[in-house]
C-alpha positions in Angstrom: 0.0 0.0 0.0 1.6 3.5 -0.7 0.3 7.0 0.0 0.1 10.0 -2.1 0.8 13.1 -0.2 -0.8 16.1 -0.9 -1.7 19.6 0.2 -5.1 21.7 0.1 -5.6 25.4 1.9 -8.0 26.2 4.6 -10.4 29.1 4.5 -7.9 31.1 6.9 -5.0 30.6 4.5 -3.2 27.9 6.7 -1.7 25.0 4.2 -2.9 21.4 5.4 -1.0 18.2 4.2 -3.2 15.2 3.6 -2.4 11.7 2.1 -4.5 9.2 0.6 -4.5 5.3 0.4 -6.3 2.4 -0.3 -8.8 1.8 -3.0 -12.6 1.4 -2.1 -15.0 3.3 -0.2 -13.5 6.3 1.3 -13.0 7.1 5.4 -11.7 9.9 6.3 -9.7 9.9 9.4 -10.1 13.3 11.3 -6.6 15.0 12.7 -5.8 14.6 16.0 -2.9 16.1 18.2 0.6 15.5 16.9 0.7 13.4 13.8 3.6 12.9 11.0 1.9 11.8 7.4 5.4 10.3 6.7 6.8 9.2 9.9 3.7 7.9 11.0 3.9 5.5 8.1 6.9 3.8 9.4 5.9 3.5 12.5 5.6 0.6 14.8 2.4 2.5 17.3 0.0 4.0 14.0 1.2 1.2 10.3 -0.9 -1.0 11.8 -3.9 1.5 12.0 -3.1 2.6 8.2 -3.4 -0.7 7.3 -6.1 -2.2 8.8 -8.1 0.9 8.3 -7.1 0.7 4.3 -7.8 -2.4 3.5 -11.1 -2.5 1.2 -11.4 1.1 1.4 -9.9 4.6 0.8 -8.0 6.0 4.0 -7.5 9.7 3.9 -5.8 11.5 6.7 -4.4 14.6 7.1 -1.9 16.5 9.4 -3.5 18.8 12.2 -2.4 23.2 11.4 0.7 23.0 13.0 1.7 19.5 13.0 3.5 17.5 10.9 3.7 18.2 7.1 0.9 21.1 7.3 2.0 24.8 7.8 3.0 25.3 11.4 1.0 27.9 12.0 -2.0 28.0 14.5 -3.4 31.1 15.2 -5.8 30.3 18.1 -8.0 27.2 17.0 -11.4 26.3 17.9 -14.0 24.0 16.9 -15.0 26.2 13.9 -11.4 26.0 12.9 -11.2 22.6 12.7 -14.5 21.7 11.1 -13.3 24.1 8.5 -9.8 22.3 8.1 -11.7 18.9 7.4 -14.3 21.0 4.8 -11.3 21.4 3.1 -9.6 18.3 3.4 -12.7 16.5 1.8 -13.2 19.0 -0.9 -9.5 18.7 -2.0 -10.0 14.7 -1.8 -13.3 14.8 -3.8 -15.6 13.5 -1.1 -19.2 13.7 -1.6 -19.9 11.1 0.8 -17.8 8.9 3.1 -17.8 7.6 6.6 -15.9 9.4 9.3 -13.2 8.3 12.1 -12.8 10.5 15.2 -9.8 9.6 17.4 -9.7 11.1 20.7 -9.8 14.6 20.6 -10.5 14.4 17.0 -14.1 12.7 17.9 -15.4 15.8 19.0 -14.9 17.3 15.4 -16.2 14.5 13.7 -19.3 14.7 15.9 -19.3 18.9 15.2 -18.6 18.1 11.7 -21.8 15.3 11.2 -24.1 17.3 12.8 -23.8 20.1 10.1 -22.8 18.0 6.9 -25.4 14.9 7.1 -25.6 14.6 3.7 -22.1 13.7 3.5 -21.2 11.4 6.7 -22.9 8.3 5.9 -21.3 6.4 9.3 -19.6 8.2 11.8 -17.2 6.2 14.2 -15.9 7.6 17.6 -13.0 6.0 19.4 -10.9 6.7 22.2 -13.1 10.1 21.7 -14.7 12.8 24.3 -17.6 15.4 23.9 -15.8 17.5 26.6 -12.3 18.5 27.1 -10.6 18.3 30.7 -11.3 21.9 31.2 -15.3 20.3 31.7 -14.5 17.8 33.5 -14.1 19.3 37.2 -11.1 20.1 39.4 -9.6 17.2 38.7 -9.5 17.4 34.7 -8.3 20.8 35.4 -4.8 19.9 37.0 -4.3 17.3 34.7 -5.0 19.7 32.0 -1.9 22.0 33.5 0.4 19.2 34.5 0.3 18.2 31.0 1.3 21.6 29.4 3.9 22.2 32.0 5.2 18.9 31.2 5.4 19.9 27.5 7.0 23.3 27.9 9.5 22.2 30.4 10.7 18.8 28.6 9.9 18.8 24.6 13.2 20.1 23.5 15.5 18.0 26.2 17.0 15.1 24.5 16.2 13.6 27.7 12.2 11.6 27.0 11.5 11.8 30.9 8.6 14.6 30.3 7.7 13.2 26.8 7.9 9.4 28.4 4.5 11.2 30.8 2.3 11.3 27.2 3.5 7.9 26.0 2.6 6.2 29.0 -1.1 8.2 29.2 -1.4 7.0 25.3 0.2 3.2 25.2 1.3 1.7 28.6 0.8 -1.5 27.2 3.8 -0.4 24.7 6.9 -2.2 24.4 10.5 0.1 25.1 10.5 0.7 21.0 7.0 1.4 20.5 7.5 4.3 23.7 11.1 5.7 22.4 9.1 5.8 18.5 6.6 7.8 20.2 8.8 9.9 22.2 10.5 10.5 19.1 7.4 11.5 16.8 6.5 14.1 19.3 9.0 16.6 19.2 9.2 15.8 15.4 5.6 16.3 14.9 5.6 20.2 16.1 7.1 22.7 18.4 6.8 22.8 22.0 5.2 26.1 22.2 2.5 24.8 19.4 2.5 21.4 20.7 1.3 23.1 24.5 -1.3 25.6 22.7 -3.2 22.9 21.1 -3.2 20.6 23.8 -4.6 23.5 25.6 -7.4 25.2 22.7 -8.5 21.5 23.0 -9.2 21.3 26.7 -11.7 24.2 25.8 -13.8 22.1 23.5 -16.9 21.4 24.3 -19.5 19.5 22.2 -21.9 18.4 24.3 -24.8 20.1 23.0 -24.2 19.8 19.3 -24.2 15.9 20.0 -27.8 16.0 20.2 -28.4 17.4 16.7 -26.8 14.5 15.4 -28.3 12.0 12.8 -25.6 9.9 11.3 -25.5 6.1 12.6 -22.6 6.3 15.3 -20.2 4.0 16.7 -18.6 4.6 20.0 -15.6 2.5 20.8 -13.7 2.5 24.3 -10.8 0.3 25.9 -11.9 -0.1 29.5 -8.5 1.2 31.2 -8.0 4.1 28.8 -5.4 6.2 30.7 -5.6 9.3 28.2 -9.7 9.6 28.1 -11.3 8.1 31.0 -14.0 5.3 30.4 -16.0 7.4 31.4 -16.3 10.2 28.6 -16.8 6.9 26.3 -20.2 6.9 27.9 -21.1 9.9 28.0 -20.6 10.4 24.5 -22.7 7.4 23.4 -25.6 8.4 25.9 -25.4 11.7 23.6 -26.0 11.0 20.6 -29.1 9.8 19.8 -29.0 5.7 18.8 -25.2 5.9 19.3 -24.1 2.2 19.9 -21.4 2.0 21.8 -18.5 -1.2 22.3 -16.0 -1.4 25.1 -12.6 -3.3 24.3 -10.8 -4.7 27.2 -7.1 -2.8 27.2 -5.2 0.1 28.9 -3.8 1.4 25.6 -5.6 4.6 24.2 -3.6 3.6 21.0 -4.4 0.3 20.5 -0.9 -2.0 19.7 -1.3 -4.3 17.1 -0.2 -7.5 19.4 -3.2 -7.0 21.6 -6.5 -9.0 21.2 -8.7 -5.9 21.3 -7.0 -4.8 18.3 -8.7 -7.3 15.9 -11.8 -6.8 17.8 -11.9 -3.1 17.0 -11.2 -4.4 13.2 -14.2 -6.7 13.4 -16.4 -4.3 15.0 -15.7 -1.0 12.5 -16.3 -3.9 9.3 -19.2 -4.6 10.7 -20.7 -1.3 11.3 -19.7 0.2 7.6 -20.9 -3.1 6.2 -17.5 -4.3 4.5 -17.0 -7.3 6.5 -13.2 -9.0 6.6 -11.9 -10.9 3.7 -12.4 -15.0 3.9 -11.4 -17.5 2.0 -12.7 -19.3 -1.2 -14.1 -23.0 -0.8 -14.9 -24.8 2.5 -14.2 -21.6 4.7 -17.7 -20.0 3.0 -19.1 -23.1 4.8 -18.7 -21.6 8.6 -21.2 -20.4 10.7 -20.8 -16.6 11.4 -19.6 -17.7 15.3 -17.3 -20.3 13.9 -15.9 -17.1 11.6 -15.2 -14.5 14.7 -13.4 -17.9 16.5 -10.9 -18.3 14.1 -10.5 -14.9 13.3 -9.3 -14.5 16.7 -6.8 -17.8 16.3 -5.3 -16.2 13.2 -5.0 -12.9 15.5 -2.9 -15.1 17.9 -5.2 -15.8 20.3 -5.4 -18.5 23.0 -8.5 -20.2 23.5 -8.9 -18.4 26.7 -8.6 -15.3 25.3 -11.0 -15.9 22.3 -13.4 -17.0 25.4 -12.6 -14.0 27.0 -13.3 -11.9 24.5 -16.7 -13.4 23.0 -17.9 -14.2 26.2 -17.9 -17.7 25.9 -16.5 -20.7 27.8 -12.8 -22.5 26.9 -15.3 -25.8 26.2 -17.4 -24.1 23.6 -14.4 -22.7 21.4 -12.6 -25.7 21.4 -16.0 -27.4 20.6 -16.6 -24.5 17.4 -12.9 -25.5 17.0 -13.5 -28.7 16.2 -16.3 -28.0 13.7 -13.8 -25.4 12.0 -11.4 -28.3 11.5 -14.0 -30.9 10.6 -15.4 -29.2 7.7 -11.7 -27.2 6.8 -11.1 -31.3 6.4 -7.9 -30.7 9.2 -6.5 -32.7 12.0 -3.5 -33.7 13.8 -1.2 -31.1 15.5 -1.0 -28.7 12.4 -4.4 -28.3 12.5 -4.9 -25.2 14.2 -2.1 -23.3 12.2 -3.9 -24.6 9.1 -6.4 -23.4 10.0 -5.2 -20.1 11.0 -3.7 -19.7 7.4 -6.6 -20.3 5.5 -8.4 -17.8 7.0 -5.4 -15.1 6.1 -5.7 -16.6 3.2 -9.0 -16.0 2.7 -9.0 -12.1 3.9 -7.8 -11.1 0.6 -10.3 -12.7 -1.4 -14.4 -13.2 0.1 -16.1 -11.3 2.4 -17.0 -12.7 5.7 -20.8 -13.6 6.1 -22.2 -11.7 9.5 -24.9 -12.2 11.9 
C-alpha cells in the first residue's frame, strides 16, 4: 500500500497536508494532536492502524495546522477551525460522501462536523473520543490539564524523554520500550513545543456536548476499558449523547491500541461490521462456517489463545474448542498442524471473500 501526499488550503490561508491510500469506499480519518503523514507510516504504534483501516477502502488523513507536514501555523483554534480544516480536506479529496473516524480529541470534530454535513457522513465512528475536554471535566481534569502543558514546555526540546515518556505512558502503557522511544520521538518531530502546548490546551476548551444531540448519522462509540488518556468514562457519555449511538467497550489500557493486543482485531471486526465491508475470507470450505465459527478463528489467526478468544466473546474455553472442532471438521484438518492450518486459511481467505455476518 503507498500513499500519495498532498496539500489543500484552509479558508484562513493555513496550508494542510493530507495523504490518501487504499482503493474502495472512502474514510476519512479526522486530525488529531501530533501526527507525522510520513513518519507515521513507518511507524511501529500507528502502520498497523493505516493498514487495517485501508484495506477494502480509501484511507484519507491529514496532518492537524501546526503539526507534521501542514503549515506550522495556528493562530488560536477552535472548533469552527477545525471543522473548517476537514471541509477542506474532503473538498480537496473529492468526497461527496464517506464515513468518518474521530480519534480522541479528534471525535469531538467529527461529531461537530456530522451534525452540520449529514448529507455527506454516511457512518460516523468515535473512538478513544470525548464530547468535553478536561477543562469540563471538574477540578480534577483541570490539574491534569496544566500538568500536562507544564510537562510539555518544560521537557519537549530535552533530549532527555522523561517529560515526553509522561504522554507515552497516558497514550500506550501496554507499549513495548520501541513502540515508547518511536513515540517519544514523533513528538517533538511532529511540532514545536510552544504549538504542541497551545493545542493541547485550545482542545481542553472544547466542548461539544450540546451539538451531540443534533446528530443524525448512525454512530459507533468504541472505548478500551483502562484508557489512561480519556477516562471510560467520557466513552459513555458520548454514546448516551447522541441519539441511537451504539457503543462497544474493548478490554485494554492502551488509548492507542498496539497491534499484538487482542482488542486490536476486535476493533477491526467491529468497524467492518458497522460500515458493512466485512473481513476478507477464503474461497471453498471456509464459506461453509457459521458466522460464530468465523469470529473464533479470526481471533486464532489474530494469535489468540482459547482463553482469550473465550474471553473476548464471552464464551467458555469448552465451547471454542467445541466451534474449533467443527472449524477443523469441515476445513477437512486434524493432527497437531491443525490449528495453524487453520489459521492460514483464513489469512488466506481475507484477501479474497467477504465474511458472512450475523
Amino acid at each position: 500500500m503507498k500513499q500519495a501526499v498532498r496539500f489543500c488550503v484552509a479558508p484562513d490561508g493555513v496550508r494542510l497536508a493530507y495523504a490518501a491510500t487504499g482503493s474502495g469506499p472512502p474514510i476519512v480519518r479526522v486530525a488529531t494532536w501530533l501526527t507525522h503523514l510520513e513518519f507515521d507510516w513507518d511507524s511501529p504504534v500507528w502502520r498497523h492502524w493505516l493498514d487495517g483501516l485501508g484495506h477494502g477502502r480509501t484511507l484519507v488523513r491529514y496532518d492537524e495546522r501546526g503539526c507534521g507536514l501542514s503549515d506550522r501555523e495556528v493562530g488560536d483554534p477552535d472548533v469552527d477551525t477545525w471543522v473548517a480544516d476537514l471541509e477542506a480536506v474532503a473538498d480537496a479529496a473529492e468526497l461527496d460522501r464517506f464515513a468518518l473516524l474521530g480519534m480522541s480529541q479528534g471525535a469531538a470534530i467529527a461529531l461537530a462536523y456530522a451534525a452540520q454535513h449529514p448529507d455527506r457522513v454516511t457512518h460516523l465512528i468515535l473512538y478513544g473520543g470525548w464530547a468535553r475536554g478536561r477543562r469540563f471535566r471538574g477540578p480534577a481534569g483541570s490539574r491534569e490539564q496544566q500538568a500536562i502543558v507544564s510537562a510539555i514546555r518544560a521537557g519537549w526540546p530535552n533530549p532527555n524523554p522523561t517529560f515526553r515518556r509522561l504522554l507515552s505512558l497516558l497514550f500506550l502503557p501496554g507499549g513495548t520500550p520501541e513502540q515508547m522511544a518511536w513515540y517519544d520521538d514523533l513528538l517533538w518531530r511532529s511540532t514545536t513545543a510552544e504549538t504542541a502546548a497551545r493545542l493541547f490546551e485550545a482542545r481542553g476548551r472544547v466542548n461539544v456536548v450540546d451539538v451531540a444531540s443534533q446528530v443524525r448519522t448512525k454512530t459507533l462509540v468504541v472505548h478500551a476499558r483502562d484508557d489512561r488518556a480519556v477516562p471510560v468514562e467520557e466513552g459513555r457519555l458520548l454514546a448516551a449523547l447522541i441519539p441511537g449511538a451504539r457503543l462497544v467497550l474493548l478490554d485494554s489500557p492502551n488509548h492507542i491500541l498496539l497491534a499484538d493486543e487482542p482488542a486490536w482485531p476486535m476493533l477491526l471486526a467491529e468497524v467492518d461490521a458497522f460500515l458493512g465491508t466485512g473481513r476478507r475470507t477464503a474461497p471453498g470450505m471456509v464459506d461453509q462456517l457459521s458466522p460464530r465459527e468465523l469470529e473464533v478463528l479470526e481471533l486464532v489467526a489474530a494469535g489468540l489463545t482459547n482463553e482469550a478468544i473465550a474471553d473476548s466473546l464471552f464464551l467458555s474455553v469448552r465451547t471454542v474448542e467445541r466451534h474449533l472442532s467443527n472449524v477443523y471438521a469441515k476445513l477437512g484438518l486434524g493432527g497437531k498442524a491443525a490449528r495453524a492450518a487453520a489459521a492460514a486459511a483464513f489469512a488466506h481467505a481475507y484477501d479474497t471473500h467477504s465474511l458472512p455476518r450475523a
